[in-house]
N, CA, C and O atoms as a GROMACS GRO file, in nm:
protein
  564
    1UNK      N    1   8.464  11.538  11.307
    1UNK     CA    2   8.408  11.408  11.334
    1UNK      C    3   8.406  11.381  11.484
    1UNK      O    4   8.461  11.462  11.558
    2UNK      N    5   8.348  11.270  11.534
    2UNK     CA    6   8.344  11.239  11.652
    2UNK      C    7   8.480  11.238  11.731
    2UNK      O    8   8.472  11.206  11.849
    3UNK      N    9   8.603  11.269  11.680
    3UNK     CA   10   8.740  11.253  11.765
    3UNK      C   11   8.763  11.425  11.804
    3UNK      O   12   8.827  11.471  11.899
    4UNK      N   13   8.696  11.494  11.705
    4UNK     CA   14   8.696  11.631  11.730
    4UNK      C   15   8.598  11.647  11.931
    4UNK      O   16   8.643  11.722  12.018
    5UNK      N   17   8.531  11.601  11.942
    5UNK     CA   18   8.460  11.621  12.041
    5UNK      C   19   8.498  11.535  12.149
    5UNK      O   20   8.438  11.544  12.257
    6UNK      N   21   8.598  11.446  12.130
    6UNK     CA   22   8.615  11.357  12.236
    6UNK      C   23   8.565  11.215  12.272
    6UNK      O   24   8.596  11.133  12.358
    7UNK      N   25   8.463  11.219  12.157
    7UNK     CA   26   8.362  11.085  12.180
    7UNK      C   27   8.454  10.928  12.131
    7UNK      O   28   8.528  10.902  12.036
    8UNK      N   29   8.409  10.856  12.238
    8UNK     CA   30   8.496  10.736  12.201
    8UNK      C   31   8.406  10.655  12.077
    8UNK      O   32   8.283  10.650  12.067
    9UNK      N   33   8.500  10.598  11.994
    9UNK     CA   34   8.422  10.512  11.914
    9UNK      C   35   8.322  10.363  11.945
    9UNK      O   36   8.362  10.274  12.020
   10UNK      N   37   8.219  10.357  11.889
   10UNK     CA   38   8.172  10.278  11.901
   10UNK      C   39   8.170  10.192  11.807
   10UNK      O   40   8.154  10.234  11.692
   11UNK      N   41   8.188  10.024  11.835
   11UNK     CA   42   8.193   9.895  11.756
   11UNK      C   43   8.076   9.826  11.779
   11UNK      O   44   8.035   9.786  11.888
   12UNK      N   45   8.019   9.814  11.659
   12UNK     CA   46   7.918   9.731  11.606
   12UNK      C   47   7.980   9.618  11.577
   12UNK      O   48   8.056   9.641  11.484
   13UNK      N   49   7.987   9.490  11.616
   13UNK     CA   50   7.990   9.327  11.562
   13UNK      C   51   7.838   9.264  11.491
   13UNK      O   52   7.742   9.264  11.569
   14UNK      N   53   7.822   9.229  11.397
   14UNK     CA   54   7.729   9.151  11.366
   14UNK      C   55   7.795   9.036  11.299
   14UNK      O   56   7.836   9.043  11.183
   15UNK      N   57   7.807   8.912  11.388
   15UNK     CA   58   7.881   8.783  11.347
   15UNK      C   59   7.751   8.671  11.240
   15UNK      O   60   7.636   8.635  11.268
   16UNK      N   61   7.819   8.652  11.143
   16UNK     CA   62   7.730   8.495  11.081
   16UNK      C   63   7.619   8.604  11.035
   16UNK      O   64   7.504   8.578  11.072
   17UNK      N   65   7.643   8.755  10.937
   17UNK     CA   66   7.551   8.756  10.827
   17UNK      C   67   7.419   8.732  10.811
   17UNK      O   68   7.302   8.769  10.827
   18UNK      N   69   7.534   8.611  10.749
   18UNK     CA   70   7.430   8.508  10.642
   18UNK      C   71   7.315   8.411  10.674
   18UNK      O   72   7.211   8.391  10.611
   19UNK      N   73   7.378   8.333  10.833
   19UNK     CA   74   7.329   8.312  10.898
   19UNK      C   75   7.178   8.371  10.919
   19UNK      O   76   7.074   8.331  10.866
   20UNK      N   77   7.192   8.459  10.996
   20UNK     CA   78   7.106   8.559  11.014
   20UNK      C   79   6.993   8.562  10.917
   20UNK      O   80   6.882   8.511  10.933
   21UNK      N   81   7.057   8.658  10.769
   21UNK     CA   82   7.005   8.660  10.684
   21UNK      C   83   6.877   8.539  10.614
   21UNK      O   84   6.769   8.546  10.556
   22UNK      N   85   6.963   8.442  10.658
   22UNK     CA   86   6.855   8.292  10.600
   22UNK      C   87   6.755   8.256  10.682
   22UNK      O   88   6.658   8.185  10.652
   23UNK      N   89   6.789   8.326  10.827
   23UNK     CA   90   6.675   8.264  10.926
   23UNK      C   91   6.549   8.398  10.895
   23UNK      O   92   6.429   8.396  10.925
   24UNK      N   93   6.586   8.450  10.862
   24UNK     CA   94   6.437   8.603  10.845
   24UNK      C   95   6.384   8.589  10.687
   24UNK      O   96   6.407   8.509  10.597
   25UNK      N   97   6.293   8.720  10.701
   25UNK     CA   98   6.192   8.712  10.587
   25UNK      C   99   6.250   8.796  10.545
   25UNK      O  100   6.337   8.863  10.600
   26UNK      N  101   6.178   8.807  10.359
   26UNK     CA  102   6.247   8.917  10.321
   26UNK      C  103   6.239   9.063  10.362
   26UNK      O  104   6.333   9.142  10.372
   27UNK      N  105   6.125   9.081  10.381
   27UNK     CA  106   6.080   9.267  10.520
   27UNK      C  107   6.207   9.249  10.587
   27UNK      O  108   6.300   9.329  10.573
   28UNK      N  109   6.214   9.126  10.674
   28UNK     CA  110   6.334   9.209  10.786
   28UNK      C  111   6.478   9.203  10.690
   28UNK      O  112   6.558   9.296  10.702
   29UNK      N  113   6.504   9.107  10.609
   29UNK     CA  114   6.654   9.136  10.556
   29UNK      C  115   6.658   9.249  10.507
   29UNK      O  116   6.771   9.298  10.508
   30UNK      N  117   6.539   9.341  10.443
   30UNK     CA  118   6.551   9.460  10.352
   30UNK      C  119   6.572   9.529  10.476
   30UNK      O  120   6.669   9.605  10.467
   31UNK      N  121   6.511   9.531  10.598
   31UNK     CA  122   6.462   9.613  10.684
   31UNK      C  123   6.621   9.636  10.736
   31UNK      O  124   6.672   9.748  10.736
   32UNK      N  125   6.710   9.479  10.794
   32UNK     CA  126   6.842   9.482  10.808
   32UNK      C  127   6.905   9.547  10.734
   32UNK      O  128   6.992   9.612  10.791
   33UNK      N  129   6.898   9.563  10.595
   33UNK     CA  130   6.987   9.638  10.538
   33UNK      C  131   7.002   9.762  10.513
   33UNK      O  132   7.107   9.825  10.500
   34UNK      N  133   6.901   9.797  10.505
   34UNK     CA  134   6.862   9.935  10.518
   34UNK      C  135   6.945   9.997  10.652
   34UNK      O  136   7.036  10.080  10.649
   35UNK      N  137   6.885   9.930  10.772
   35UNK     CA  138   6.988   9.986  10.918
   35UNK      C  139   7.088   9.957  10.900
   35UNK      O  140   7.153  10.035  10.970
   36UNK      N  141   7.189   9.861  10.826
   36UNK     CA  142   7.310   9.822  10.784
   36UNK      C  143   7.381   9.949  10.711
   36UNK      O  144   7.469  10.022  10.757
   37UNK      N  145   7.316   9.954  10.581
   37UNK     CA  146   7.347  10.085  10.517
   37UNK      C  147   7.364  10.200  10.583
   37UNK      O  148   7.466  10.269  10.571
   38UNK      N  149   7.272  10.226  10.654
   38UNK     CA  150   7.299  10.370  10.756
   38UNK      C  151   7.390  10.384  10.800
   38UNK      O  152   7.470  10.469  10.761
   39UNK      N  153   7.412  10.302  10.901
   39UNK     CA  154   7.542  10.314  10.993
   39UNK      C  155   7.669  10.307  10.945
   39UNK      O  156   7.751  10.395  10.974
   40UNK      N  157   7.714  10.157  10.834
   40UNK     CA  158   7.817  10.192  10.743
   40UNK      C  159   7.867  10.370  10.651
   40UNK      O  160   7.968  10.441  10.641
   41UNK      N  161   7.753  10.370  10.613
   41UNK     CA  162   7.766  10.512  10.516
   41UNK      C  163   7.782  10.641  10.602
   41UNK      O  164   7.862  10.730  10.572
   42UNK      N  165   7.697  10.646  10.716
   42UNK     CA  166   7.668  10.747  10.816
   42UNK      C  167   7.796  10.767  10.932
   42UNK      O  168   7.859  10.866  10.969
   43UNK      N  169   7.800  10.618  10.970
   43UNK     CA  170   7.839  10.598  11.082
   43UNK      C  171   8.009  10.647  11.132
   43UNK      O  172   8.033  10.714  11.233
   44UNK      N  173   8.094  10.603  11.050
   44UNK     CA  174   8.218  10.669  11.053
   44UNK      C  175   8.220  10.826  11.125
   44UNK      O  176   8.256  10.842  11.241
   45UNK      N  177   8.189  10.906  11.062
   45UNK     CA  178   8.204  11.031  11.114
   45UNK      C  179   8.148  11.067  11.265
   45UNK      O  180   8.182  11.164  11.331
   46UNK      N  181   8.044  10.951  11.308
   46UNK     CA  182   8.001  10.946  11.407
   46UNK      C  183   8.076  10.850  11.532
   46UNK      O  184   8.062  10.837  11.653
   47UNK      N  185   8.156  10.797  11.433
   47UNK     CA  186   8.240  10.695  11.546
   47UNK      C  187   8.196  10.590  11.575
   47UNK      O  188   8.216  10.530  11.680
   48UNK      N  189   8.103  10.539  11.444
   48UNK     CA  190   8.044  10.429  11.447
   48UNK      C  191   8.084  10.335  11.382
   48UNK      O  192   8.070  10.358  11.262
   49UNK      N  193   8.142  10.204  11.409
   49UNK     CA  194   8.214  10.154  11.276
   49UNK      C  195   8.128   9.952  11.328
   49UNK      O  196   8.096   9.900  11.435
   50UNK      N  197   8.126   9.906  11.183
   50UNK     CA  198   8.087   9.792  11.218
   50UNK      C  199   8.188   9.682  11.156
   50UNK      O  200   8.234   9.678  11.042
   51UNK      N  201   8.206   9.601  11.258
   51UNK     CA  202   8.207   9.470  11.192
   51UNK      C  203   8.137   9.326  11.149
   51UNK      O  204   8.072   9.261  11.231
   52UNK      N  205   8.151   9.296  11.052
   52UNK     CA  206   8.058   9.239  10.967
   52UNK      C  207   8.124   9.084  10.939
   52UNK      O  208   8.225   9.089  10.869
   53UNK      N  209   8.092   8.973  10.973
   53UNK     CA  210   8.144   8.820  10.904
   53UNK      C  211   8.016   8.752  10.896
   53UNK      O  212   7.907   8.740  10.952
   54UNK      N  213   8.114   8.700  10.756
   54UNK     CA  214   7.967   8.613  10.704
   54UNK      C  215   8.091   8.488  10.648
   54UNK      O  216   8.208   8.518  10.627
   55UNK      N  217   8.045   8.374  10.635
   55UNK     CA  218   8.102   8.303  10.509
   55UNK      C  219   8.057   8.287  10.383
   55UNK      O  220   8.112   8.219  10.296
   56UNK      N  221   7.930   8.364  10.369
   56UNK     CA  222   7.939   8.347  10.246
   56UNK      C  223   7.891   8.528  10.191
   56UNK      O  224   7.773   8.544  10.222
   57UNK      N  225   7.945   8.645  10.128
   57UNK     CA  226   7.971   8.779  10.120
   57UNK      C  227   7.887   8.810   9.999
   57UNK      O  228   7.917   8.908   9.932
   58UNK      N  229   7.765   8.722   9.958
   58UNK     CA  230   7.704   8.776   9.806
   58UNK      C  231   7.615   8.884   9.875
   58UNK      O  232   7.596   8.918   9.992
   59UNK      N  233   7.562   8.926   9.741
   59UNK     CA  234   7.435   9.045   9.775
   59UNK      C  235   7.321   9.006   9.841
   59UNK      O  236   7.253   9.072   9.919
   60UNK      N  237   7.304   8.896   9.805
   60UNK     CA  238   7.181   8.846   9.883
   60UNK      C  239   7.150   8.858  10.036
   60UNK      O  240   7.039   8.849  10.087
   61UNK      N  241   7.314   8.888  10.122
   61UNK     CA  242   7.328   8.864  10.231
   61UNK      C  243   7.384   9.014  10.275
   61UNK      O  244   7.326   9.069  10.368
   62UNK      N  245   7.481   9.072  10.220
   62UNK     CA  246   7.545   9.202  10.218
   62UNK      C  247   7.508   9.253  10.108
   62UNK      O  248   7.535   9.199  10.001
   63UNK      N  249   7.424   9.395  10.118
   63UNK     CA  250   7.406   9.434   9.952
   63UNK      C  251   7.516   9.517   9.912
   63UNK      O  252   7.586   9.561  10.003
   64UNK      N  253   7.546   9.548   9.791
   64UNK     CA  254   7.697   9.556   9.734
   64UNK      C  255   7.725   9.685   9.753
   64UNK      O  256   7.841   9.725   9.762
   65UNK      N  257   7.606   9.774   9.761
   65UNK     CA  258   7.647   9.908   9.842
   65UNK      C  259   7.703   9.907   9.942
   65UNK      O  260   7.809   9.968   9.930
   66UNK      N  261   7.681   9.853  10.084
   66UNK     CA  262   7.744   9.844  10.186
   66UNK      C  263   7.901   9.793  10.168
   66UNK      O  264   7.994   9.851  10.225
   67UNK      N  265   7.914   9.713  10.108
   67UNK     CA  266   8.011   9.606  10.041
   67UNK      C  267   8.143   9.715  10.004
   67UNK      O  268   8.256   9.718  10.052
   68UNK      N  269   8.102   9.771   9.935
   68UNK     CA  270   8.156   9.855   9.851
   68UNK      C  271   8.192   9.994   9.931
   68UNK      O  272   8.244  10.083   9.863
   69UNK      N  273   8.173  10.016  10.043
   69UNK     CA  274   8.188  10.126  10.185
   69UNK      C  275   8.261  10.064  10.273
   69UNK      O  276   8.283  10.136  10.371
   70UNK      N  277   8.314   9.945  10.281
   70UNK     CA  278   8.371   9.878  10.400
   70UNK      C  279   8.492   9.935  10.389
   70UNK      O  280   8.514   9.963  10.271
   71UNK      N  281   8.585   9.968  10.467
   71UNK     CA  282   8.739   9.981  10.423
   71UNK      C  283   8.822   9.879  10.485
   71UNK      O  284   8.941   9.878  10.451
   72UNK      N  285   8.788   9.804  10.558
   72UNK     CA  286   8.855   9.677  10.598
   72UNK      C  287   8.813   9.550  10.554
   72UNK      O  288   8.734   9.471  10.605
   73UNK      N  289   8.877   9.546  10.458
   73UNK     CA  290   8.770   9.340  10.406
   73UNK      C  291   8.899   9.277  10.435
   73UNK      O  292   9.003   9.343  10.428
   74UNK      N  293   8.900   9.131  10.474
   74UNK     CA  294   8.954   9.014  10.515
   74UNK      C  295   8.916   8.890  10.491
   74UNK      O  296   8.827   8.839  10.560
   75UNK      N  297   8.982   8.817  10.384
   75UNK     CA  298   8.872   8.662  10.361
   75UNK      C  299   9.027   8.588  10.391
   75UNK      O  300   9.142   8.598  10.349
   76UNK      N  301   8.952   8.512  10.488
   76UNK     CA  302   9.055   8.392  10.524
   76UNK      C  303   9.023   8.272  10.474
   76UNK      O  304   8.907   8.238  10.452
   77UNK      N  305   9.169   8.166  10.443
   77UNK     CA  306   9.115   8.006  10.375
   77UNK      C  307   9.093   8.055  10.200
   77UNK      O  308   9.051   8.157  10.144
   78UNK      N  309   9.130   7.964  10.168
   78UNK     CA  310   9.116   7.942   9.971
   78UNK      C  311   8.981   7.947   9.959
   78UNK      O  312   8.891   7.885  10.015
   79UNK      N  313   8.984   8.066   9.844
   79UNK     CA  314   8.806   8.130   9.814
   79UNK      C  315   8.808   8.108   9.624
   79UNK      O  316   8.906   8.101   9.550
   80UNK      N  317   8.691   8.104   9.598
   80UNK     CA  318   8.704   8.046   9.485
   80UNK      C  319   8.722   8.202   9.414
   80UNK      O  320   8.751   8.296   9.488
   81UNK      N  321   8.705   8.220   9.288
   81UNK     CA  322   8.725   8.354   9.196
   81UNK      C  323   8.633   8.401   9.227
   81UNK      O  324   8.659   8.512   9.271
   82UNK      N  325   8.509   8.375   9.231
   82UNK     CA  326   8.354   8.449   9.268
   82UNK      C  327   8.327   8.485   9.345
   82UNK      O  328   8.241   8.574   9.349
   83UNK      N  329   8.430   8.398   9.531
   83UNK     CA  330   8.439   8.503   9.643
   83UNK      C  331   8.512   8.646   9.646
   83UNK      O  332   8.476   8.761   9.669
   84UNK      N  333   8.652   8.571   9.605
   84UNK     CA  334   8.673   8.706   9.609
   84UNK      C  335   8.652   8.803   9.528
   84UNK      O  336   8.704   8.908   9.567
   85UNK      N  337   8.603   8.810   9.440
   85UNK     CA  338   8.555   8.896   9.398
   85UNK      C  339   8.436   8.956   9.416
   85UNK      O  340   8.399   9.060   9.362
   86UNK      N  341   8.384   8.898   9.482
   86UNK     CA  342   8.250   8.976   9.601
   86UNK      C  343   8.303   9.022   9.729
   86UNK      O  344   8.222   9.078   9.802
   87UNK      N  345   8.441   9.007   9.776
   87UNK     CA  346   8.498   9.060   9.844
   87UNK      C  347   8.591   9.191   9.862
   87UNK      O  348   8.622   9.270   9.950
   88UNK      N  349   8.619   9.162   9.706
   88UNK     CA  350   8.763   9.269   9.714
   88UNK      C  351   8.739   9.348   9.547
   88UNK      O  352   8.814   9.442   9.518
   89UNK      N  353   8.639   9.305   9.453
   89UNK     CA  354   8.607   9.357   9.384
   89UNK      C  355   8.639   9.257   9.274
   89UNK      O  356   8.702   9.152   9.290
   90UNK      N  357   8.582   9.305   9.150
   90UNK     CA  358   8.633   9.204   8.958
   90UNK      C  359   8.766   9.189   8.918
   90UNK      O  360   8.797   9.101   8.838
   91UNK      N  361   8.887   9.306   8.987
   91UNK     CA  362   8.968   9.324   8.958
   91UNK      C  363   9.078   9.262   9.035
   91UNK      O  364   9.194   9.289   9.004
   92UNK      N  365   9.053   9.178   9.134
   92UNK     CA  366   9.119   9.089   9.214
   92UNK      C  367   9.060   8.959   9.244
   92UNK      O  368   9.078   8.890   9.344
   93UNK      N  369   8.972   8.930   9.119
   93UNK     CA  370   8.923   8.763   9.125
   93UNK      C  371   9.042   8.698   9.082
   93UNK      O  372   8.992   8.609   9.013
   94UNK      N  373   9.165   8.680   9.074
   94UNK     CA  374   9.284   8.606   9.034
   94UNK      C  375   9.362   8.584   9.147
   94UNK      O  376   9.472   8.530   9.148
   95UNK      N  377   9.295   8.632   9.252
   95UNK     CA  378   9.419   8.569   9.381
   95UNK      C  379   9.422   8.441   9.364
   95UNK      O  380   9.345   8.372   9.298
   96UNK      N  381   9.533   8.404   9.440
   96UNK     CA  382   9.579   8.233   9.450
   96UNK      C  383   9.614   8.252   9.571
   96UNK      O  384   9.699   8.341   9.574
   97UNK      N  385   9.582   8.198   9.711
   97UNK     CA  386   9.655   8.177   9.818
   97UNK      C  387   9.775   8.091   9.851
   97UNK      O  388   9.881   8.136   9.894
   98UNK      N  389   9.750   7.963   9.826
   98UNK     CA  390   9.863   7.879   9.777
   98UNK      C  391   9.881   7.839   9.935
   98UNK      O  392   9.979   7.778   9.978
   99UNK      N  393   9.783   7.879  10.008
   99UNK     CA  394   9.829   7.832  10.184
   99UNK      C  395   9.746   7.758  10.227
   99UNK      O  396   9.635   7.809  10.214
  100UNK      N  397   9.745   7.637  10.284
  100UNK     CA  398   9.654   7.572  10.374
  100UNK      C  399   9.666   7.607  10.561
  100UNK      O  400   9.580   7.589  10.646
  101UNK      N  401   9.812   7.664  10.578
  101UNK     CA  402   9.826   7.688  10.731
  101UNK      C  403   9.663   7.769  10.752
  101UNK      O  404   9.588   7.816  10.667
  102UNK      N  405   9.649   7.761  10.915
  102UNK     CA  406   9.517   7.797  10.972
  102UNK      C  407   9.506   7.942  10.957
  102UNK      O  408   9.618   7.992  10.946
  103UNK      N  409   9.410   8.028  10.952
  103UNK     CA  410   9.423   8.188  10.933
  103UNK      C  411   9.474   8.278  10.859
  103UNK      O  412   9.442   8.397  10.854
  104UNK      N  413   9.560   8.219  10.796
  104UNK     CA  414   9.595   8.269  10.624
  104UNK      C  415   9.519   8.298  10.498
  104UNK      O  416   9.452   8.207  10.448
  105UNK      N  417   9.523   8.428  10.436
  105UNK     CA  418   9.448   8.504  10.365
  105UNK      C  419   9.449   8.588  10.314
  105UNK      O  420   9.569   8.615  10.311
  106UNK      N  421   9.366   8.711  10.229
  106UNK     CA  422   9.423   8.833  10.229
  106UNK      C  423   9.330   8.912  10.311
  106UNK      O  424   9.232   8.873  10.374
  107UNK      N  425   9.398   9.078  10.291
  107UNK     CA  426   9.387   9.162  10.373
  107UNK      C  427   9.405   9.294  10.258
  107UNK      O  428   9.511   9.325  10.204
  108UNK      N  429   9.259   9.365  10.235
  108UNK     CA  430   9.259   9.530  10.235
  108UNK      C  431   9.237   9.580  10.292
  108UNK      O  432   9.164   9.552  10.386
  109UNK      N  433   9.289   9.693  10.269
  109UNK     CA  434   9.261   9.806  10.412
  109UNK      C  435   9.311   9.982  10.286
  109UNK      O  436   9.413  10.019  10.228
  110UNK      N  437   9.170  10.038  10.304
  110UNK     CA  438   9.146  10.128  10.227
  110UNK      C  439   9.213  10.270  10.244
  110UNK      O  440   9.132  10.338  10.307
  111UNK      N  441   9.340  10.356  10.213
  111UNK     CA  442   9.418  10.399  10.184
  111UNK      C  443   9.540  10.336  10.261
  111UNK      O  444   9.630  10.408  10.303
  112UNK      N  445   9.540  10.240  10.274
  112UNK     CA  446   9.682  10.157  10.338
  112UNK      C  447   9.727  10.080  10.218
  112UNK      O  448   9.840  10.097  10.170
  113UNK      N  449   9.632   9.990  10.165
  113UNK     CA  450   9.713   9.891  10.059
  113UNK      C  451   9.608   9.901   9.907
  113UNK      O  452   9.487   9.909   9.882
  114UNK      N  453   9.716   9.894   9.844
  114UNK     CA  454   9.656   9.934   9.697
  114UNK      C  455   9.557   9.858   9.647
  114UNK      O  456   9.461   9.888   9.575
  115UNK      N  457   9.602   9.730   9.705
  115UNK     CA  458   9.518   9.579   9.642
  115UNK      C  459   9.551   9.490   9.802
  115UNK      O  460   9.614   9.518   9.904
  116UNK      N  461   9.467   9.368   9.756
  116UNK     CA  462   9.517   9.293   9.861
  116UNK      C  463   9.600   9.180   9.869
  116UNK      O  464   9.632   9.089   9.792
  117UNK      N  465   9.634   9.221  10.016
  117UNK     CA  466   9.773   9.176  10.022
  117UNK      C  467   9.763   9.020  10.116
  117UNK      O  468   9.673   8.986  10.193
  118UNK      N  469   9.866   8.958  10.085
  118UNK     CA  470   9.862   8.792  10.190
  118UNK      C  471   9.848   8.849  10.343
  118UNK      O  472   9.855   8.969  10.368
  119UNK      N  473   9.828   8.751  10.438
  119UNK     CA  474   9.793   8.801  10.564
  119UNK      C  475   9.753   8.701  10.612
  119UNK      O  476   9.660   8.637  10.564
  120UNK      N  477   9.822   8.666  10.724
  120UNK     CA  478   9.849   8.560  10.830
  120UNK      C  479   9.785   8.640  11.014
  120UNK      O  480   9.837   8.710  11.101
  121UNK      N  481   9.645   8.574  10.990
  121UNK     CA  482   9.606   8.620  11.166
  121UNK      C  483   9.657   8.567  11.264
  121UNK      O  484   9.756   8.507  11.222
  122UNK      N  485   9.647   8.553  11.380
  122UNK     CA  486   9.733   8.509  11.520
  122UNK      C  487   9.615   8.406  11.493
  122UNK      O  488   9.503   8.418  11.444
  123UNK      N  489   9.688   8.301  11.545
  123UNK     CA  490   9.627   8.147  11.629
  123UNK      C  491   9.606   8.102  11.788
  123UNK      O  492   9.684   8.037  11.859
  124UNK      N  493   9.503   8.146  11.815
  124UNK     CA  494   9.460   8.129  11.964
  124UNK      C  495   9.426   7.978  11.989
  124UNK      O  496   9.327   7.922  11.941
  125UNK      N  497   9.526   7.913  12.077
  125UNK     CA  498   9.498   7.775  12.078
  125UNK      C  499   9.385   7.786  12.227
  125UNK      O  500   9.406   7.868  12.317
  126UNK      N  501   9.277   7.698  12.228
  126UNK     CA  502   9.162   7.697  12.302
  126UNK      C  503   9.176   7.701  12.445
  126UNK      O  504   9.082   7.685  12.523
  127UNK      N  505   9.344   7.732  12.492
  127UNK     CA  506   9.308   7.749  12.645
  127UNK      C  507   9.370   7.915  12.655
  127UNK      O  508   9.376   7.978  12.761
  128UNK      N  509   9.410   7.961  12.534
  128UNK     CA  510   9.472   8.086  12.579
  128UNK      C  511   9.354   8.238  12.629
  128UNK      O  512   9.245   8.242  12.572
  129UNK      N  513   9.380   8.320  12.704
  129UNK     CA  514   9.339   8.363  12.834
  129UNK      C  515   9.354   8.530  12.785
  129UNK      O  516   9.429   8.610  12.841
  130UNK      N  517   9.252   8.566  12.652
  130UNK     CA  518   9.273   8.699  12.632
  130UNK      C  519   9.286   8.792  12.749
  130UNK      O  520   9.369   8.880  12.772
  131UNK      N  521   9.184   8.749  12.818
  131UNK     CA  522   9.158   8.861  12.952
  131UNK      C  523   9.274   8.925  13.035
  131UNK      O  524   9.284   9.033  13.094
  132UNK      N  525   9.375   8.798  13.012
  132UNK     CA  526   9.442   8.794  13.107
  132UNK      C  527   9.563   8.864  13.041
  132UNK      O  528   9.626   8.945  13.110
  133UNK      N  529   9.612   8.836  12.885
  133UNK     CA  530   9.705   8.917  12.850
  133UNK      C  531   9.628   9.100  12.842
  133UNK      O  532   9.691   9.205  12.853
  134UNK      N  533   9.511   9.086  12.825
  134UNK     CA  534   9.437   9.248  12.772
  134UNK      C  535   9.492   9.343  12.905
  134UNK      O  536   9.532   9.458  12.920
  135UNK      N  537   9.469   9.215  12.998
  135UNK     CA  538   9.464   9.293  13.177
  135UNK      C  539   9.673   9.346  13.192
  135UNK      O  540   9.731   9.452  13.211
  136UNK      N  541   9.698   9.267  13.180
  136UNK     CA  542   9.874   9.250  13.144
  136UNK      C  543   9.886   9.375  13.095
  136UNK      O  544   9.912   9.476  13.159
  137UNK      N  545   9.853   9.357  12.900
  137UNK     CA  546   9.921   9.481  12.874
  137UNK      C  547   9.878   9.633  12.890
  137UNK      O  548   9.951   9.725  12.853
  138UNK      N  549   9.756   9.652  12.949
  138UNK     CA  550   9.702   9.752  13.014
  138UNK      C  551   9.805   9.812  13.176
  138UNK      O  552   9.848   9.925  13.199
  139UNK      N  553   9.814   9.704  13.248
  139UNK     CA  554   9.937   9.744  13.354
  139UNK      C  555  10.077   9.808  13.315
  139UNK      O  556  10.145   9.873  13.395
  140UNK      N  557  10.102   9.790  13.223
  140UNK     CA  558  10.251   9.788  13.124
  140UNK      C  559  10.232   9.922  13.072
  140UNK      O  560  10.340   9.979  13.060
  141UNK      N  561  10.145   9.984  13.041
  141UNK     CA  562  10.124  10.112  12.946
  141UNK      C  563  10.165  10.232  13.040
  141UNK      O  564  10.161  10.347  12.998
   0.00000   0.00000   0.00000
């Protein structure tokens, strides 16, 4: 794969989906998904990896092939049975979060955890200064 040769990986972000998805026609969403599909299915071995947020994860917006290739899914905030289970599959529509704190959720991650597990993200309050810790712990290494 691409680590065999040295090549650094490359990150794809495509933020707000759905977003997206609602503002186009159907040609370009098929057209999106189609280049979506590629790179998910393809892309790994190439060192291509994407990330993908939407708030709302149906087929209409992500088709369930792609869906179903992700190895990192993450739904944060109380999701009803029908999210997650467009998230994490039929067999884990029974989560209960039971949390209102901010960023709390679950978390799979595909040969790490069997099912998914609770998961609490960091809270960046609006003046904190990634740059400045990224720059920090880069000096430190």
């Amino acid at each position: 794969d691409y680590k065999d040769y040295r090549y650094s990986p490359i990150i794809v972000i495509f933020d707000e989906v759905a977003a997206f998805m609602a503002a186009t026609d159907k040609k370009v969403s098929r057209e999106v998904n189609n280049y979506l599909s590629e790179i998910v299915l393809k892309g790994r071995q190439a060192g291509v990896f994407m990330i993908l947020t939407t708030q709302r994860p149906d087929s209409d917006v992500i088709s369930t092939d792609i869906r179903d290739q992700l190895g990192l899914r993450i739904a944060l905030g109380e999701m009803s049975k029908t999210a997650y289970t467009m998230v994490f599959g039929s067999e884990f529509s029974d989560l209960e979060l039971n949390s209102s704190a901010i960023g709390t959720g679950f978390i799979y991650m595909d040969g790490v955890t069997t099912k998914p597990v609770k998961f609490e993200s960091p809270y960046f309050s609006t003046d904190y200064n990634f740059v400045k810790d990224v720059l920090y712990y880069n000096t430190r290494r």
